[in-house]
C-alpha positions in Angstrom: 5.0 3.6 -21.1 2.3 1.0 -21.7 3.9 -1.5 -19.3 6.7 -1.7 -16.7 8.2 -4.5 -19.0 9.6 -3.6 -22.3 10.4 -6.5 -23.8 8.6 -10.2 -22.2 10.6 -13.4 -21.6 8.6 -16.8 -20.6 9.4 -16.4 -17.1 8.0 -12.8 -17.0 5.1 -14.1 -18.1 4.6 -17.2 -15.8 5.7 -14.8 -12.6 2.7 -12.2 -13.7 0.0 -15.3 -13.7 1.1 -16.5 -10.8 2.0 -13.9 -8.9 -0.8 -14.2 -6.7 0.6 -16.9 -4.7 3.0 -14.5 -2.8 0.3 -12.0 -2.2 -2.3 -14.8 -0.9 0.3 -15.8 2.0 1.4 -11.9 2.8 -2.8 -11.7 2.8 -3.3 -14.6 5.2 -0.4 -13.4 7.2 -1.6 -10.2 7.8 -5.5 -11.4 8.3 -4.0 -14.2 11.0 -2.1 -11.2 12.5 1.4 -13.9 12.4 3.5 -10.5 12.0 2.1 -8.8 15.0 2.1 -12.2 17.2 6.6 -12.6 16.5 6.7 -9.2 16.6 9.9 -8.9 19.2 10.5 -12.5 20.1 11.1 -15.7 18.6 8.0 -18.2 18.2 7.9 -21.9 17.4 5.1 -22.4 14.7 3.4 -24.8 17.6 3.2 -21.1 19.6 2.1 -19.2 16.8 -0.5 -22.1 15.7 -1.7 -21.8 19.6 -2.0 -18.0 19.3 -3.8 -17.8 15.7 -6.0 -20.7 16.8 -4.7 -22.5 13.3 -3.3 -26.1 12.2 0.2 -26.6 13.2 0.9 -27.8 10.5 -0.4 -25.1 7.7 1.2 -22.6 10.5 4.1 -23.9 9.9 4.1 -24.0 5.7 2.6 -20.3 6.0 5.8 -19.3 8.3 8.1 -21.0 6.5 6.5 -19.5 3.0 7.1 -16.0 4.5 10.2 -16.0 5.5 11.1 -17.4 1.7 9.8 -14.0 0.8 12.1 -12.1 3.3 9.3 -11.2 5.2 10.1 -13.3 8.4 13.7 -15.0 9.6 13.8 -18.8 10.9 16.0 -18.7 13.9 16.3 -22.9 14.7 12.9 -23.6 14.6 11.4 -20.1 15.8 9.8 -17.4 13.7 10.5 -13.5 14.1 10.4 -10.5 11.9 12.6 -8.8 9.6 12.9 -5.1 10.5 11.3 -4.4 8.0 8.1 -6.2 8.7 8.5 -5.4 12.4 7.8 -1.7 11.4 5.2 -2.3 8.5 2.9 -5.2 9.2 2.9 -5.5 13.3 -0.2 -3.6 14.4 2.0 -2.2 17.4 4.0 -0.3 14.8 3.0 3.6 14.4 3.8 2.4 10.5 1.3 -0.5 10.3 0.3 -0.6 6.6 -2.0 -3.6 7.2 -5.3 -1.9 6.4 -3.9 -1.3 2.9 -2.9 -5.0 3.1 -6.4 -6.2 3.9 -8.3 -4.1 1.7 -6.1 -5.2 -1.2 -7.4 -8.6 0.2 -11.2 -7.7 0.0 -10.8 -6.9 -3.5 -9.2 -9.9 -4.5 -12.5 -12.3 -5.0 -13.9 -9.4 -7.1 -10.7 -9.2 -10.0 -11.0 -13.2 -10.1 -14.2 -12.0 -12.1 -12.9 -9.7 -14.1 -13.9 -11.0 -17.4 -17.6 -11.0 -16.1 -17.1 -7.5 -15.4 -15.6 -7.4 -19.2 -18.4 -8.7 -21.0 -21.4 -7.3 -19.4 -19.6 -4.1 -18.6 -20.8 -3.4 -15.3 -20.0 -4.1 -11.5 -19.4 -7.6 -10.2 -19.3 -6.7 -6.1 -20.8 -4.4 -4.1 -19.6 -1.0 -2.6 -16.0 -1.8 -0.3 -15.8 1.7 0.6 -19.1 2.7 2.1 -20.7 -0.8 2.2 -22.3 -2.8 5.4 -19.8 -4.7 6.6 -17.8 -3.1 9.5 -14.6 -4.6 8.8 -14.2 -4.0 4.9 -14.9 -0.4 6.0 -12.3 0.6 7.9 -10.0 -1.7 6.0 -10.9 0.4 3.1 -10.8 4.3 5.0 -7.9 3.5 7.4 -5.9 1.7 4.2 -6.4 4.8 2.5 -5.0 6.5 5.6 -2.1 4.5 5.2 -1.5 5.0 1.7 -1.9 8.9 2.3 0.4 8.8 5.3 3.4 7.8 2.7 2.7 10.9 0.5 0.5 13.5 2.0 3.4 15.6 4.8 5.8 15.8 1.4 2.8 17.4 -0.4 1.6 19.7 1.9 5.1 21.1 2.9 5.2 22.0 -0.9 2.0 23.4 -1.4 2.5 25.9 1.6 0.7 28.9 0.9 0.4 31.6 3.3 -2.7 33.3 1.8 -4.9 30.0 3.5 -7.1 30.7 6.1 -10.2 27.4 5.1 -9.3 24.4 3.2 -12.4 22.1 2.2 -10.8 18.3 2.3 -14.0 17.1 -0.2 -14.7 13.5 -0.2 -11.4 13.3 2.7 -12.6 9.9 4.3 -10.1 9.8 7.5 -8.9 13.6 6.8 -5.5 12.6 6.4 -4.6 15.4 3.9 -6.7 18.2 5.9 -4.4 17.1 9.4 -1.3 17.9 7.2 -2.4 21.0 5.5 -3.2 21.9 8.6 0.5 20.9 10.3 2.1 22.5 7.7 0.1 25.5 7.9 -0.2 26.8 11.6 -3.2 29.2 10.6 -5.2 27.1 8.7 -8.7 25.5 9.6 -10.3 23.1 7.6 -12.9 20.7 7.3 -13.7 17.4 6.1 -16.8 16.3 4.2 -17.5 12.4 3.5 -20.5 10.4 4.2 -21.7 9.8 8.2 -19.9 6.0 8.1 -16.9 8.1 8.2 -17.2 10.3 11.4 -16.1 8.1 13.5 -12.7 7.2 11.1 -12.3 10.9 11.0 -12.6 11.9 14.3 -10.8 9.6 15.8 -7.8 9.6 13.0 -7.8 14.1 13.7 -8.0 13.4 17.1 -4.7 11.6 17.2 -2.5 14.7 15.7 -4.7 16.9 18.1 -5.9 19.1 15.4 -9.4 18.7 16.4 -9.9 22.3 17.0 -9.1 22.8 13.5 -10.8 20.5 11.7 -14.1 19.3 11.9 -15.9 16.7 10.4 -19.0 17.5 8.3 -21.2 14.2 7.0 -22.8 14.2 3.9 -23.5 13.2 0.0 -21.7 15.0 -2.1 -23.7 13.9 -5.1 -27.4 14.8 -2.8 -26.5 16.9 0.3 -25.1 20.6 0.2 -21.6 21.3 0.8 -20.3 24.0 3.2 -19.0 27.4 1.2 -16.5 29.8 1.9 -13.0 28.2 1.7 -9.9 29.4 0.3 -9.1 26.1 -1.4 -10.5 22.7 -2.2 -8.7 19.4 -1.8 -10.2 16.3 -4.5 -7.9 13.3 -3.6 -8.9 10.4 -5.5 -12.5 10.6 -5.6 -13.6 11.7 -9.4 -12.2 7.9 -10.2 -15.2 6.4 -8.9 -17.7 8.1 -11.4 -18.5 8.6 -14.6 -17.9 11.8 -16.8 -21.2 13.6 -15.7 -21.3 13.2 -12.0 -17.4 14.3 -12.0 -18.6 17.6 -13.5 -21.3 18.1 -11.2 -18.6 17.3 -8.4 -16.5 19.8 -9.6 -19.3 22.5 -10.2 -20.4 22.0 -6.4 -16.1 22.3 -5.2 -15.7 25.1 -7.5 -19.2 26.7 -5.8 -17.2 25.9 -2.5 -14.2 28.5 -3.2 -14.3 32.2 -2.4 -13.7 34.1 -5.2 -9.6 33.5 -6.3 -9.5 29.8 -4.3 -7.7 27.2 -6.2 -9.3 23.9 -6.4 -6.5 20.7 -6.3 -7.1 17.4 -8.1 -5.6 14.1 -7.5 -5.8 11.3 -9.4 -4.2 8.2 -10.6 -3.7 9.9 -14.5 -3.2 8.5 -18.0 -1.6 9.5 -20.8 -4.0 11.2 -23.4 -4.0 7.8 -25.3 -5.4 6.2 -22.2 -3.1 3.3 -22.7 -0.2 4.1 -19.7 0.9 4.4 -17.2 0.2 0.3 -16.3 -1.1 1.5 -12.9 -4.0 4.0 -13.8 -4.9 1.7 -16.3 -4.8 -1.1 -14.4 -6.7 1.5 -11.7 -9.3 1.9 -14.3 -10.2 -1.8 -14.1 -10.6 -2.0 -10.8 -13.1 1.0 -11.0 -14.7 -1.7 -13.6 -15.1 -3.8 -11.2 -16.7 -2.1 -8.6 -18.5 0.8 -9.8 -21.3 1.3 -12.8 -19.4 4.4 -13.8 -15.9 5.0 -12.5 -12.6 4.4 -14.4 -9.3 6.7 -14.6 -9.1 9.6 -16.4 -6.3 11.5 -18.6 -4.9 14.5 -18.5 -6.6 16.1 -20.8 -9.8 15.1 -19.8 -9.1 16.6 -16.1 -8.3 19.3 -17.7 -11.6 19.8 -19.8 -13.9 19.0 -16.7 -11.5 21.4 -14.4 -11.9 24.2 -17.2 -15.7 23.3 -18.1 -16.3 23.8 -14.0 -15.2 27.4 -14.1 -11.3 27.3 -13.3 -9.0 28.9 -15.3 -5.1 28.5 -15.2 -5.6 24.3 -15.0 -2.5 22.5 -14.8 -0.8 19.6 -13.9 1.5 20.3 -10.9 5.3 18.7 -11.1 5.2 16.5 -8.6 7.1 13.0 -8.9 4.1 10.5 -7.2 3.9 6.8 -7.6 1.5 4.6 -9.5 1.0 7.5 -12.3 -0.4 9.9 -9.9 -0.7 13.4 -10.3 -2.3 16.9 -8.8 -4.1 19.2 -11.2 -4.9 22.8 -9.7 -7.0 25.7 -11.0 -8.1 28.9 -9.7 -11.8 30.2 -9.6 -11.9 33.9 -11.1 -11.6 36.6 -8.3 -14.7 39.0 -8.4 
């Protein structure tokens, strides 16, 4: 499917270019905290204005724009959530998706230059994932915490193996895969490798699920540093995405070096048809990799599976698995001795 409509109509068009508008208020609702703040009781917008330290006025045009989108009610002149925001955008939620929310945010200034990015085919902003500014991190590794809180209990319950013993969670930012591998299987022990401005994500994030007995947190560069050996499998979760064809292959030589003889090395990635032209969210995916990265973009199916193969795995193939946005696990095993 090269896009999720078949067939355009004039007001298709006109809600895609300025569908923006909606996302800048959910943005500056979530930045100004508004959902946390009437979270549980009604508030005038003169309360929330106090609170947020914001104009009246605009307050009141921001509330009022939110709850046209559903995402607040208007009780007389007071303010309160929707259920549904109560449990996904106030911070004292255990389902608080606003660090997704804000690191969609962060990215927003660098797509407004896409077409720079177009014609001189490189980067137009700097690192958000491992960059210097505090806040943009952990928007980035706790939004990607959120994201992989949606999917990763389903996927480990059905990738249960009992034959585990070491799982390597390469590239694992907050570890949120290694904590569920590790709940759903009771004797497994695993460890997560990302760069130092991780630790403290990590360890605080393992902490949490008290799995910090079985998992540890080992900092370092993939691409530079060694990587700890000796695991029965190998967990890649949207990392190859953010390089190019030649550091993905060393990647997967050094994860593939990782396994014992007979582990199985997991893939996931945001995946395109072979005629790289669909699903509309890997491709769309690949952009923002244009925009960020010298190297990175989305990769096919069949190109996973040449790198997998080329990397010393035999048996590569695309799990069934029905993920969102196009996603998809590839697996191989490394030949037993």
């Amino acid at each position: 499917m090269k896009t999720t409509i078949t067939e355009w109509s004039i007001p298709d068009l006109l809600q895609l270019s300025g569908g923006y508008w909606s996302t800048c208020a959910l943005h500056a609702g979530v930045k100004l905290d508004i959902f946390s703040i009437v979270d549980g009781t009604g508030r005038t917008a003169a309360e929330v204005a106090q609170l947020c330290n914001s104009d009246q006025r605009a307050t009141a045009m921001l509330l009022d724009a939110l709850t046209g989108l559903g995402l607040l009610e208007k009780r007389d002149n007071s303010y309160i959530t929707t259920p549904f925001s109560a449990h996904n955008l106030s911070k004292a939620s255990p389902g608080y998706l606003g660090h997704i929310i804000m690191h969609h945010h962060h990215l927003v200034s660098g797509w407004g230059r896409l077409d720079e990015a177009v014609t001189s085919g490189g980067p137009v902003r700097t690192s958000i994932s491992h960059g210097d500014d505090e806040t943009v991190r952990e928007s980035f590794l706790m939004g990607m915490f959120n994201l992989a809180s949606l999917l990763a209990p389903r996927i480990a319950q059905s990738l249960r193996l009992a034959g585990w013993r070491r799982l390597l969670d390469l590239g694992g930012g907050p570890g949120t895969y290694a904590i569920h591998f590790c709940l759903a299987n009771p004797d497994l022990t695993a460890v997560v490798y990302d760069l130092p401005t991780t630790r403290v994500f990590a360890e605080k994030t393992i902490a949490s699920f008290e799995l910090s007995d079985r998992i540890n947190f080992v900092a370092g560069d993939f691409h530079a540093d060694s990587v700890p050996t000796g695991f029965d499998a190998a967990w890649l979760s949207h990392v190859l995405h953010s390089d190019g064809p030649e550091s993905c292959a060393a990647l997967l030589r050094t994860a593939v070096a990782a396994l014992n003889p007979g582990g199985v090395l997991m893939v996931q990635e945001f995946i395109l048809n072979d005629a790289k032209d669909g699903p509309a969210f890997p491709a769309l995916f690949s952009l923002n990799m244009l925009i960020g990265t010298e190297n990175g973009q989305s990769y096919s199916e069949s190109e996973l599976t040449t790198m997998m193969t080329d990397a010393g795995l035999s048996d590569v193939h695309r799990l069934v698995h029905e993920l969102p946005n196009g996603a998809g696990i590839m697996r191989g095993r490394k030949a037993a001795i």
